[in-house]
C-alpha positions as CSV (number, residue, x, y, z in Angstrom):
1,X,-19.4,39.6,7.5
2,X,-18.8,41.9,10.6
3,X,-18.8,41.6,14.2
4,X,-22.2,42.7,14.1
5,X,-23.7,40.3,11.4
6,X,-22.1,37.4,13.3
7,X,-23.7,38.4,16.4
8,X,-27.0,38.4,14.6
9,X,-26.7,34.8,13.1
10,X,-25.7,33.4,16.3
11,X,-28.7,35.3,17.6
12,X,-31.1,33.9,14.8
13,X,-29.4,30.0,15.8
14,X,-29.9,30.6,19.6
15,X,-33.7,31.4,18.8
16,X,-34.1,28.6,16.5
17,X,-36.4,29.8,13.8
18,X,-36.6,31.1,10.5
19,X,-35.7,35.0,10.0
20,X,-36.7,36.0,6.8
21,X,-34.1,37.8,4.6
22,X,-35.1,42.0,4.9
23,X,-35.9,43.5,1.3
24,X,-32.5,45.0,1.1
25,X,-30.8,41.5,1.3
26,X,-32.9,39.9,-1.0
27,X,-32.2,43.2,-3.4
28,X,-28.2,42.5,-3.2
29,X,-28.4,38.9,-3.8
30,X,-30.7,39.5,-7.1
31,X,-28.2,42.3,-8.0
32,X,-25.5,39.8,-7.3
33,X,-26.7,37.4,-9.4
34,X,-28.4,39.5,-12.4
35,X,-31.8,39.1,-12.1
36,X,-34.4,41.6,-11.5
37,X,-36.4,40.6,-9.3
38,X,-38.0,37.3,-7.2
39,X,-40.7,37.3,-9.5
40,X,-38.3,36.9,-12.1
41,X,-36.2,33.9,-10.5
42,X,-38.8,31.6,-11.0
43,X,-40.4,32.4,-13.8
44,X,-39.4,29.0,-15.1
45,X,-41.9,27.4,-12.8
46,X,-45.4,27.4,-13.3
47,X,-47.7,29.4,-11.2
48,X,-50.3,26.4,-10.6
49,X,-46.9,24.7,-8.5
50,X,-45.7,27.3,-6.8
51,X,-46.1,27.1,-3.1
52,X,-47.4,30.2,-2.0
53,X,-47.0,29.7,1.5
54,X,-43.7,29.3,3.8
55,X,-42.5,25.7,4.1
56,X,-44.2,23.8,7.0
57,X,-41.3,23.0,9.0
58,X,-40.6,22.4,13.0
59,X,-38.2,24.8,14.2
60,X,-34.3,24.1,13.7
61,X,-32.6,22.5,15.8
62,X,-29.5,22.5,17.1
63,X,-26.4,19.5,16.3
64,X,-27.2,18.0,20.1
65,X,-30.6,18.3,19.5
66,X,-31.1,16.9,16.3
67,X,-28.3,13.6,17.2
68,X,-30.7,13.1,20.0
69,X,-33.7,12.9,18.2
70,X,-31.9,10.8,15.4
71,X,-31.3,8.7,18.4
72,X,-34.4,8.2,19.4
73,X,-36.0,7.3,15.9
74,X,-33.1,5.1,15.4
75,X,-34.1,2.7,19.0
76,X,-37.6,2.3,17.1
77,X,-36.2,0.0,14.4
78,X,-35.5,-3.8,15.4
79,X,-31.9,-5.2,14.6
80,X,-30.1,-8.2,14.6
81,X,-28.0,-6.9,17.9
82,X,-31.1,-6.8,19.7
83,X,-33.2,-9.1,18.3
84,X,-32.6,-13.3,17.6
85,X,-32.8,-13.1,13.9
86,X,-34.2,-16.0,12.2
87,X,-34.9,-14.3,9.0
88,X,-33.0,-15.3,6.0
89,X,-34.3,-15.1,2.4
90,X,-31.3,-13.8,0.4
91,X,-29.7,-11.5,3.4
92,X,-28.1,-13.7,6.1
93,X,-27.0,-12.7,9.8
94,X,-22.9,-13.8,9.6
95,X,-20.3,-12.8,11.9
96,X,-18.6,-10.3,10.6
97,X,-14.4,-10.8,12.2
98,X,-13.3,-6.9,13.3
99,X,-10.6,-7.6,11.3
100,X,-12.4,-7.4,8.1
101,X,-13.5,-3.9,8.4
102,X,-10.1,-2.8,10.2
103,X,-8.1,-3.5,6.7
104,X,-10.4,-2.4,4.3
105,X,-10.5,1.3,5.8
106,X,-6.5,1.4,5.2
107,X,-4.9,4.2,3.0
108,X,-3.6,1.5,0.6
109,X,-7.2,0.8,-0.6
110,X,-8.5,4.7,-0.7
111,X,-8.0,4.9,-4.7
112,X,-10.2,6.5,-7.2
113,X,-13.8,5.1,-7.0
114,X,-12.8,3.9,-10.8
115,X,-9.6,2.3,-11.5
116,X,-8.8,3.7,-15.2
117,X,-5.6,4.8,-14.3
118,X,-3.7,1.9,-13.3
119,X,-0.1,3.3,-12.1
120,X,-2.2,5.4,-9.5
121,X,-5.0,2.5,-8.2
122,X,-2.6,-0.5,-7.5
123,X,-4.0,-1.2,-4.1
124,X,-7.9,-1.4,-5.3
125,X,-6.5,-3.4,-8.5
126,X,-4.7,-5.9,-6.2
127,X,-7.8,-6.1,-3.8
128,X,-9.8,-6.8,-6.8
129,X,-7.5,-9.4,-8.4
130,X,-7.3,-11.5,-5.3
131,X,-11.4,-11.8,-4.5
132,X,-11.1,-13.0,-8.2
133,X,-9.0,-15.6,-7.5
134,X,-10.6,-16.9,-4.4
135,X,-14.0,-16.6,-5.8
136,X,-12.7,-19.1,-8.5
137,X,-11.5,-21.5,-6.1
138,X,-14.6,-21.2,-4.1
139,X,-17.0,-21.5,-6.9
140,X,-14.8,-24.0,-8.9
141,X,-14.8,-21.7,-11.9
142,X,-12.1,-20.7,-14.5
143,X,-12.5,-16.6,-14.3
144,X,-14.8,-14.4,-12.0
145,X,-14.6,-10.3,-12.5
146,X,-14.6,-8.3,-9.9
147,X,-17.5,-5.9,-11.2
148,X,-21.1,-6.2,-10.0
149,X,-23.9,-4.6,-8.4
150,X,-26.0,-8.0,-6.5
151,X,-27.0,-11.1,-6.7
152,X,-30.1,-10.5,-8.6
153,X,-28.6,-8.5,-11.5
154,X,-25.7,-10.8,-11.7
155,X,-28.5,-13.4,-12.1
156,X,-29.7,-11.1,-15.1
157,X,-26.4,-10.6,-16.3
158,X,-25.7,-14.1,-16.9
159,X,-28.9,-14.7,-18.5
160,X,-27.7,-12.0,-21.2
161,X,-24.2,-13.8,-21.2
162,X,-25.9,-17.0,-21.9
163,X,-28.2,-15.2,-24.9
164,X,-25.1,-14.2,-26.6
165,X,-23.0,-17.1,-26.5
166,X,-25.8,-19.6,-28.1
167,X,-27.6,-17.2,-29.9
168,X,-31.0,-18.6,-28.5
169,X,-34.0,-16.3,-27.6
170,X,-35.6,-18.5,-24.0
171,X,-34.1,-18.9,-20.9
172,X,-35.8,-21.8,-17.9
173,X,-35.8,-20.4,-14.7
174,X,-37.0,-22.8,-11.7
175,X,-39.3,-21.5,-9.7
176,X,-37.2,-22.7,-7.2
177,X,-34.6,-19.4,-7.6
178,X,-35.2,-16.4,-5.4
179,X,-38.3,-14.9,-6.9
180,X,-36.8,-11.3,-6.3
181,X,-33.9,-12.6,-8.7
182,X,-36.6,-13.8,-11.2
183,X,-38.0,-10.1,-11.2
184,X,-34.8,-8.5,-11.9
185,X,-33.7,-10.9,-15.1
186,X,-37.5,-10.4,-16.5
187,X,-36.9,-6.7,-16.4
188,X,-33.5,-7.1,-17.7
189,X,-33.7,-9.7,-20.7
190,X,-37.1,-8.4,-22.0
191,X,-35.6,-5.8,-24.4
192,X,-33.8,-8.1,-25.8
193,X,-36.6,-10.7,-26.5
194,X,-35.5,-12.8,-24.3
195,X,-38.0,-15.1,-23.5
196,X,-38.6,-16.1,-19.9
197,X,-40.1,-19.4,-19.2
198,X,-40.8,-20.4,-15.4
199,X,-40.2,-24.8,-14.5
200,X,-42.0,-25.4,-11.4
201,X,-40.8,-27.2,-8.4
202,X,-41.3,-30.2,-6.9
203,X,-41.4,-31.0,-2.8
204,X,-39.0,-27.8,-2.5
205,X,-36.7,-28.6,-5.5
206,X,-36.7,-27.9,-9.4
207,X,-38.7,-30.5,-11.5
208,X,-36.4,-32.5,-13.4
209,X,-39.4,-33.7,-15.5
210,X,-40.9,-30.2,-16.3
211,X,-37.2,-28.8,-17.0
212,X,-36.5,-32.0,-19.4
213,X,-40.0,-31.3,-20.9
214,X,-39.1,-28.0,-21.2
215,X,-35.8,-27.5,-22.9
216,X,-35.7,-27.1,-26.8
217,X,-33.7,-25.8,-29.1
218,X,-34.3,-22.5,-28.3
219,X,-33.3,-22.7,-24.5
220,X,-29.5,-20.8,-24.1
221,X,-30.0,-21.5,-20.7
222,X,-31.6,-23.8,-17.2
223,X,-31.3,-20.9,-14.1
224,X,-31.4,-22.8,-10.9
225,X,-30.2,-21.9,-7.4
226,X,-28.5,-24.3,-5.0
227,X,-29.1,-24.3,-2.2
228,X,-32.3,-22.9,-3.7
229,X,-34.9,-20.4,-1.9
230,X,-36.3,-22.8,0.0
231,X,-33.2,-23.6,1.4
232,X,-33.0,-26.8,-0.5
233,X,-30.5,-28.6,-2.3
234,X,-30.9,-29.3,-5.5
235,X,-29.6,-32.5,-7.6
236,X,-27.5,-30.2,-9.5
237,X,-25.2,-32.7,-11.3
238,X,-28.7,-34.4,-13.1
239,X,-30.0,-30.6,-14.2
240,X,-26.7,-29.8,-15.5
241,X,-27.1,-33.3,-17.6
242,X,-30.2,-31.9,-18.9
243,X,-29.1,-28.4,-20.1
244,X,-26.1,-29.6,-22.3
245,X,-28.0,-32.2,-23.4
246,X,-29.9,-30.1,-25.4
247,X,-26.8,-27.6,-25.9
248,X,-28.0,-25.1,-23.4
249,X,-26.0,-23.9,-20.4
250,X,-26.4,-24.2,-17.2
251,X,-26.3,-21.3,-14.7
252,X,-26.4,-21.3,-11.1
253,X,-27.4,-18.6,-8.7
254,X,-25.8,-19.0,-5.4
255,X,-27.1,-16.7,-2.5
256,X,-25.2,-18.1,0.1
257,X,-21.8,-18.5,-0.7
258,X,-20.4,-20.0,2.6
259,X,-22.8,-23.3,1.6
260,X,-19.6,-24.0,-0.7
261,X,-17.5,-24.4,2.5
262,X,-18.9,-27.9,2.6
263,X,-21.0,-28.3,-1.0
264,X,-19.1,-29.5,-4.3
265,X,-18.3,-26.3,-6.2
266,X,-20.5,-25.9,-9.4
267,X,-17.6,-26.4,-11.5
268,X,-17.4,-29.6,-10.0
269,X,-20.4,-30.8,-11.0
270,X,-21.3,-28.8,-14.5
271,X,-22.3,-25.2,-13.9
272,X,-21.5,-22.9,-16.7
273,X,-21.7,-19.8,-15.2
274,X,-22.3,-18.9,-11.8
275,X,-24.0,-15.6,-10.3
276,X,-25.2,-14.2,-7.3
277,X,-25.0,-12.9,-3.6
278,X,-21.8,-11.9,-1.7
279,X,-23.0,-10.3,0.9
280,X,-22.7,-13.4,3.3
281,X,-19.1,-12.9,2.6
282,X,-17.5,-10.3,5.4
283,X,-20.6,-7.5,4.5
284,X,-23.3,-6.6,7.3
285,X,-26.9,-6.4,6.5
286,X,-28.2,-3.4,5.4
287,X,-31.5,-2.2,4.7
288,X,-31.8,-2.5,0.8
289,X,-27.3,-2.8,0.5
290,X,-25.4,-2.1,-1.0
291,X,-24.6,-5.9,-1.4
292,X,-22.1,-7.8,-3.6
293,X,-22.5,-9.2,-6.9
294,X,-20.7,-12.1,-7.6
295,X,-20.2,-13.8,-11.7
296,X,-17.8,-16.5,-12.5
297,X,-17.7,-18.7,-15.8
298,X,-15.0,-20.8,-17.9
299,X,-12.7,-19.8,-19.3
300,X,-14.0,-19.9,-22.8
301,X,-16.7,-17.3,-22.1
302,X,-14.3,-14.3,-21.3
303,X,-14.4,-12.4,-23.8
304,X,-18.6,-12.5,-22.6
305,X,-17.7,-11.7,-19.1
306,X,-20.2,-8.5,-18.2
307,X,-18.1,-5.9,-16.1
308,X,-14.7,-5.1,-14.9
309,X,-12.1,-7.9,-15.1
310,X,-8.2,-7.4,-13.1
311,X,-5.6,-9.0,-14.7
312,X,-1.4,-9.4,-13.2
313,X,1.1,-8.7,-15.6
314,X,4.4,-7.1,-15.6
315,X,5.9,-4.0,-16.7
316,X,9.0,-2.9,-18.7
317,X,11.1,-3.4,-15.9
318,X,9.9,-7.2,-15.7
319,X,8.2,-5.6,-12.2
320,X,4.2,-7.5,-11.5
321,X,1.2,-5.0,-11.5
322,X,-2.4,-5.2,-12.0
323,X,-4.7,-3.5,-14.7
324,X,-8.3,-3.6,-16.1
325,X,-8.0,-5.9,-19.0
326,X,-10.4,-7.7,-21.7
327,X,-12.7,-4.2,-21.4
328,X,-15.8,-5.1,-23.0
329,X,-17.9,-2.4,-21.2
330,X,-19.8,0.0,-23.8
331,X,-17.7,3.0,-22.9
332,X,-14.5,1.0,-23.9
333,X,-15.8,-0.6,-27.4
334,X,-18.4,0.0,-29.5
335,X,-21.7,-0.5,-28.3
336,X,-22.9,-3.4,-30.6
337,X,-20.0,-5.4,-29.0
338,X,-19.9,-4.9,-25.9
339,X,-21.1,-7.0,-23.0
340,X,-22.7,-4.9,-20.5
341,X,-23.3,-2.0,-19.1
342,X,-21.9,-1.7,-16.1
343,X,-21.2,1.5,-15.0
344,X,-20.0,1.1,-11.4
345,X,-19.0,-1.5,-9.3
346,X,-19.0,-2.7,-5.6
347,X,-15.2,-2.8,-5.4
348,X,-15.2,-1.8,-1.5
349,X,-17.5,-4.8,-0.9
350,X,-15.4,-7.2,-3.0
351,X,-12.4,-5.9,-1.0
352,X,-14.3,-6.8,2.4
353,X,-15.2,-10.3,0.9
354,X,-11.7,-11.3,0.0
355,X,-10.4,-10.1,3.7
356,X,-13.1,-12.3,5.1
357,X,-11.9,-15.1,3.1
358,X,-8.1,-14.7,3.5
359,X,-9.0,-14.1,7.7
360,X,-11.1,-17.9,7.8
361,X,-9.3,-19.8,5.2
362,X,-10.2,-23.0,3.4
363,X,-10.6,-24.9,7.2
364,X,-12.4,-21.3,8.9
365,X,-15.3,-21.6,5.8
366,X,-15.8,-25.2,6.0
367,X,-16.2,-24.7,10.0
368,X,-18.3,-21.9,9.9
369,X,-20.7,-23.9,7.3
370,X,-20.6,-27.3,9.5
371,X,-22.2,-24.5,12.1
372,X,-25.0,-23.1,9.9
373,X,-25.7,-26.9,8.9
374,X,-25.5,-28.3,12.1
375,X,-27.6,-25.4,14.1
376,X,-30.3,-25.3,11.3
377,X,-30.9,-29.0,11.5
378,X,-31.0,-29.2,15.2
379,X,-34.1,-25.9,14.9
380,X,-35.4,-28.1,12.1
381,X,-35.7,-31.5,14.4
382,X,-37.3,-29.2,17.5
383,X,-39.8,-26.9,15.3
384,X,-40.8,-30.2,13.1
385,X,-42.2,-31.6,16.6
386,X,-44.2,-29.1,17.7
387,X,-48.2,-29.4,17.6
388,X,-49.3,-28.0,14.3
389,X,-46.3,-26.9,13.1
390,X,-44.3,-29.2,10.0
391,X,-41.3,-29.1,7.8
392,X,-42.8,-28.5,4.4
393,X,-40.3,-30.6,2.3
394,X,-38.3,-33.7,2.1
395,X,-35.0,-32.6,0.8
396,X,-31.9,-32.0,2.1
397,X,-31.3,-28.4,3.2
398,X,-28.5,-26.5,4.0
399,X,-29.5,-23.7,7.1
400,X,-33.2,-22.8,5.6
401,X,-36.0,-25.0,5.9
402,X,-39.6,-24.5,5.2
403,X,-42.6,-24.3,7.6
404,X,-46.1,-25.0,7.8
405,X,-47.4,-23.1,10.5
406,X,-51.0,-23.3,12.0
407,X,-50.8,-19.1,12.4
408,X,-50.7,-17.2,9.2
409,X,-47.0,-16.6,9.2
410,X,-47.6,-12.8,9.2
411,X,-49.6,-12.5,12.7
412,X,-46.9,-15.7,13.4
413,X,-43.7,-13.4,13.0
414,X,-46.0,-10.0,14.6
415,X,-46.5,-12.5,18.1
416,X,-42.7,-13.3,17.8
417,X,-41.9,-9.2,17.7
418,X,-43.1,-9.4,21.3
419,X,-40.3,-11.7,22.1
420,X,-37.9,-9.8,20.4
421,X,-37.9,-12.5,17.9
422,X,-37.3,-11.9,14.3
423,X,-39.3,-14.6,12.6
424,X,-39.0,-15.9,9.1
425,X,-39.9,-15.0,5.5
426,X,-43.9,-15.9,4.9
427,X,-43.5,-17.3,1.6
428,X,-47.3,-16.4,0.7
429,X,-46.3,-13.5,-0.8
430,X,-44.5,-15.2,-3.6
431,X,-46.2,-18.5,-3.9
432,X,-50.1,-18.4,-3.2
433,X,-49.5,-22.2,-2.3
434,X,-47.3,-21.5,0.0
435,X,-49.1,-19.2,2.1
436,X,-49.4,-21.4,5.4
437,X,-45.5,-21.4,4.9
438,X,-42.9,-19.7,6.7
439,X,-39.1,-19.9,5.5
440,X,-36.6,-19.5,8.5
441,X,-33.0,-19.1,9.0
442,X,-30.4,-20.4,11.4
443,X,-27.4,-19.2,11.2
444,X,-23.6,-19.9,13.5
445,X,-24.9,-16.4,14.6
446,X,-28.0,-18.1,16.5
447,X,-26.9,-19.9,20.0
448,X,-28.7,-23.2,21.4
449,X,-30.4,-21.0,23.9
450,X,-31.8,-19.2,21.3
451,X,-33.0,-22.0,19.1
452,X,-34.6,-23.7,22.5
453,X,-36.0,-20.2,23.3
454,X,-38.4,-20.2,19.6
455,X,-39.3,-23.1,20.2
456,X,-40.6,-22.3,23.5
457,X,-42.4,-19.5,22.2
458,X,-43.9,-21.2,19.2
459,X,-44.7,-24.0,21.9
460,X,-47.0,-21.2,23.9
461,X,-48.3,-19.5,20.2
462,X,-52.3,-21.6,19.7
């Protein structure tokens, strides 16, 4: 380009508006590229979706200009820095430590997105290898891979993992799991024919009766979640009973992993497999994710597990590395064998989860959940004594708790906006008998000034 041309786009960019290219331009770049005309170009497209008019745009603006309009859209949306969150429902406000974010930008984790090639991705395979081995200790379990997308497809997953080690057709899912996770195994399991059957619950926890009525010969697997969507804690150890009593296994979703700072691990009391949600673990929210998927299971199901799995061995030199091992994705063995397919992971997430881990430790998790129990009850006590409003349920809870509210929790949570409040979940949406009920959140995120300061708003809401 010469002085001249240069001196014309910066011109055209000072103006800020569209110059249309003269008929000589637009005759080199056809030359250029071999076709004969414009006419020509598109001939692909129909005429009846053509736009036959120029592109109704706003003028372009410049990089200061556009960053300060991005600015400004960006103060319209409400976040948990500058709002009291009390919204939970599968996507909980933790602190994150700096630290966490700090080490997994390092040049020792900045490998290939996929680690095929293991002499060139040790510092992703190691990451991997040790959020493996603390998710076992954490969840109790044998193995865990390090390979999923989020809680609700690692719910599916293990649904499919339970299909094809009992070779039954139905799955029981309490209606007591995260109805969004309930969704996602439907859509995943019904190729298969897989047959979905919903156990209701009872005063905010899974029927034991219906489940025990339920199971047959043709269950593979009972899906519960503990603490469940209502925040509840199920009697795990009694449904876990009831599953291998009837050869079935039992699966747990977890959604809320820092619970097991202070709850028995499900290998503790039964669990076969366990799924779901990292994201509590070290990850921010975000508006739809990415988020972690977590999958453990015994031992004996291995060769089932869906995913990557890292393993430590040693080379010829008797030196320790990691590599990808029991492959049982379908591009690594044929497709009738293989276990899943996933085709990416969430490795940078897992990474962040393990840092997070390694930064509290066994005492920092336990503390941090004694917080969320401790805060949530003392919200539960104040909200359960105010004039028209009432815990829905008897059970125990971990740090969400059901509401009755004498507001339709919508109009509820669009009163609390005004306060720069972020209320809870209204639950109507899922559950039609539910719809006077309002799930909330405390977290070790939310102060005591905070909790008293809902209160006195919900206090002042007729």
């Amino acid at each position: 380009m010469t002085a001249r041309r240069k001196g014309v786009e910066v011109e055209r960019r000072v103006q800020h508006k569209y110059v249309p290219a003269t008929d000589a331009e637009r005759e080199e770049m056809l030359r250029a590229i071999g076709v004969g005309s414009v006419e020509a170009l598109f001939a692909d497209i129909p005429e009846a979706v053509r736009l036959d008019r120029p592109l109704a745009l706003p003028p372009a603006l410049s990089d200061p200009e556009l960053i300060a309009q991005l600015r400004a859209l960006a103060q319209v949306n409400l976040d948990c820095d500058r709002a009291t969150s009390f919204l939970g429902a599968g996507a909980y406000d933790h602190y994150v430590p700096s630290v966490v974010w700090h080490l997994a930008g390092r040049g020792e984790f900045l490998t290939a997105y996929t680690p095929y090639q293991a002499e060139l991705m040790q510092g992703e395979l190691q990451a991997c290898y040790e959020y493996q081995s603390m998710l076992c200790e954490l969840t109790g379990m044998d193995v865990a891979n390090a390979s999923m997308y989020d809680g609700a497809s690692a719910t599916a997953e293990a649904a499919v993992m339970a299909k094809d080690l009992t070779k039954r057709p139905e799955v029981l899912v309490s209606t007591a799991v995260h109805p969004e996770y309930r969704q996602v195994t439907r859509t995943y399991v019904a190729p298969l024919g897989v047959q979905v059957t919903d156990v209701p619950y009872r005063n905010g926890v899974t029927d034991l009766n219906a489940v025990e009525a339920a199971l047959s010969e043709r269950t593979a697997a009972v899906i519960i979640q503990h603490p469940n969507f209502f925040g509840s804690l199920e009697d795990a150890r009694a449904l876990a009973d009831l599953a291998h009593r009837a050869g079935a296994l039992l699966i747990c979703a977890i959604a809320e992993p820092l619970s097991l700072g202070i709850l028995k691990p499900p290998g503790a009391w039964g669990a076969d497999i366990v799924a779901g949600e990292g994201q509590p673990l070290g990850n921010n929210l975000n508006f739809g994710g990415p988020y972690l998927g977590m999958l453990a299971t015994r031992m004996e199901f291995v060769r089932r597990i869906p995913g990557r799995l890292v393993g430590a061995t040693v080379d010829t030199e008797g030196r320790r590395g990691f590599v990808l091992t029991l492959q049982t994705r379908e591009q690594h063995i044929r497709r009738e064998k293989a276990s899943s397919n996933i085709c990416t992971n969430e490795a940078l997430l897992a990474l962040a989860a393990a840092i997070y881990m390694a930064t509290l430790g066994k005492q920092g998790l336990q503390r941090v959940a004694e917080l969320n129990l401790r805060k949530a009850a003392y919200a539960k006590d104040a909200i359960g004594s105010i004039r028209g409003f009432e815990i829905a349920f008897d059970a125990p809870t971990f740090h969400e708790f059901v509401v009755r509210t004498p507001l339709e929790p919508d109009e509820l949570n669009r009163r609390l906006l005004q306060h720069n409040i972020l209320g809870g979940a209204s639950l109507g949406r899922w559950y039609p008998e539910l719809r006077d009920a309002w799930l909330l959140c405390v977290t070790e995120q939310r102060t005591r000034e905070e909790i008293d300061r809902l209160v006195e708003v919900l206090e002042g809401i007729r």
